[in-house]
C-alpha positions as CSV (number, residue, x, y, z in Angstrom):
1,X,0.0,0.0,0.0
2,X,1.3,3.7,-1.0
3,X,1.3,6.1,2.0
4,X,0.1,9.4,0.0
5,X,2.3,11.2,2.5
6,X,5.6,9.7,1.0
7,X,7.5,11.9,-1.7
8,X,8.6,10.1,-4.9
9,X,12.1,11.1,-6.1
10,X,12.4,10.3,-10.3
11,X,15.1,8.0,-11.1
12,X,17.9,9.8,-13.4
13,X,18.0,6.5,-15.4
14,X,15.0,7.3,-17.4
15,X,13.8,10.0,-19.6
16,X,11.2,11.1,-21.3
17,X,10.6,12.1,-25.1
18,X,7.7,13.0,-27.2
19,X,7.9,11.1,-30.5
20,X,5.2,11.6,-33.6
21,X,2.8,13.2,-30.5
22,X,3.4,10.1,-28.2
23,X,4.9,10.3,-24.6
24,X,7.6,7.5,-23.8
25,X,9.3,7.1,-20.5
26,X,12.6,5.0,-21.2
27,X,15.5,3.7,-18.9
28,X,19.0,5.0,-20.4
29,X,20.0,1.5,-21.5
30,X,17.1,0.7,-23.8
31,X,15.6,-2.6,-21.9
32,X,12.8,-1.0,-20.4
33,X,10.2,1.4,-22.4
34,X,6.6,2.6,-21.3
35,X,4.3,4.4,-23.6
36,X,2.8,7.6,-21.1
37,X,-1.0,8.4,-21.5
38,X,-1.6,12.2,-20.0
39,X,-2.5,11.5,-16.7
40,X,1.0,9.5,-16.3
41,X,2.7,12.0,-17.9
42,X,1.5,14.8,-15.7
43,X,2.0,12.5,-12.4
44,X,5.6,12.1,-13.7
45,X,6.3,15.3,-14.1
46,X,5.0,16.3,-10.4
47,X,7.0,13.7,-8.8
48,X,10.3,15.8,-10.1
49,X,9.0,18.1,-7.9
50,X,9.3,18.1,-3.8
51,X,5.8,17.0,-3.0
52,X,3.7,13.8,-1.4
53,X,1.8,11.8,-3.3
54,X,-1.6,13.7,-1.4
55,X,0.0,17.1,-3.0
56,X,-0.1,15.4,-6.2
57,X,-3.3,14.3,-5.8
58,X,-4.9,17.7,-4.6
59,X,-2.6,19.6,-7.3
60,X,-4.8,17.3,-10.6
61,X,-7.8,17.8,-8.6
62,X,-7.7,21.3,-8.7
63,X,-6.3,20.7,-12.5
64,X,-9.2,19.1,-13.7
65,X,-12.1,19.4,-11.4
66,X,-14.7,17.2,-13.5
67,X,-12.4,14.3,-13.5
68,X,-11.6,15.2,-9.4
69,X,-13.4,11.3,-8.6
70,X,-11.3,9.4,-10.8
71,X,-7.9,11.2,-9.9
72,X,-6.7,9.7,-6.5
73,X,-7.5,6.3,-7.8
74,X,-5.7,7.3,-11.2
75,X,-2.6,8.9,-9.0
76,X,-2.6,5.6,-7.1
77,X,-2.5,3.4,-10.3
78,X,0.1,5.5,-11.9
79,X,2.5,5.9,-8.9
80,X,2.1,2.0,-8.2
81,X,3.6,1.2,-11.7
82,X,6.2,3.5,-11.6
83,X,7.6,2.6,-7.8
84,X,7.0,-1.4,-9.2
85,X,9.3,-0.3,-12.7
86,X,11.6,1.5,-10.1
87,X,11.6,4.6,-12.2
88,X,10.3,6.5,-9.0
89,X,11.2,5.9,-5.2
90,X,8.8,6.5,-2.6
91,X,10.0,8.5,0.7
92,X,8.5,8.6,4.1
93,X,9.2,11.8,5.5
C-alpha cells in the first residue's frame, strides 16, 4: 500500500521524449520502455517536484475538477507502476 504522505524522487535512469505526439518514458539502457498516457505524464512530471503523493493528488484535482473522482484512484494506479518499474522511489518523511 502507498502512504500518499511519502515523496517520490524520479530515477535519473529514465527519460522522457515525445515522438510523432506520443509520450515515452525509457530507462537509459534501452531494456525497459513505457508508452505515457496524460495522466501518467503529468504525475511524472509532479514527482520531479518536492511533494507527497496527497499534493499530487490535490494539485490534478484542482487541475481538472470534473475528472476530481477518478484522480486519487488514477494517481494511485500510476505511482504504483512507476515505484514497481523502479523509475520512481517513494520516501516517508
Amino acid at each position: 500500500m502507498i502512504n500518499i504522505s511519502s515523496k517520490p524522487r524520479v530515477s535519473p535512469a529514465f527519460a522522457v521524449e515525445e515522438f510523432d505526439g506520443e509520450i515515452l518514458l525509457y530507462d537509459e539502457t534501452g531494456a525497459k520502455a513505457f508508452y505515457l498516457n496524460d495522466t501518467a505524464n503529468a504525475v511524472l512530471q509532479l514527482c520531479k517536484e518536492d511533494v507527497s503523493v496527497a499534493q499530487i493528488i490535490d494539485y490534478l484535482q484542482q487541475a481538472y475538477p470534473d475528472q476530481q473522482d477518478s484522480i486519487e484512484q488514477d494517481v494511485m494506479t500510476v505511482v504504483k507502476m512507476l515505484a514497481e518499474n523502479k523509475v520512481i522511489e517513494l520516501f516517508d518523511e
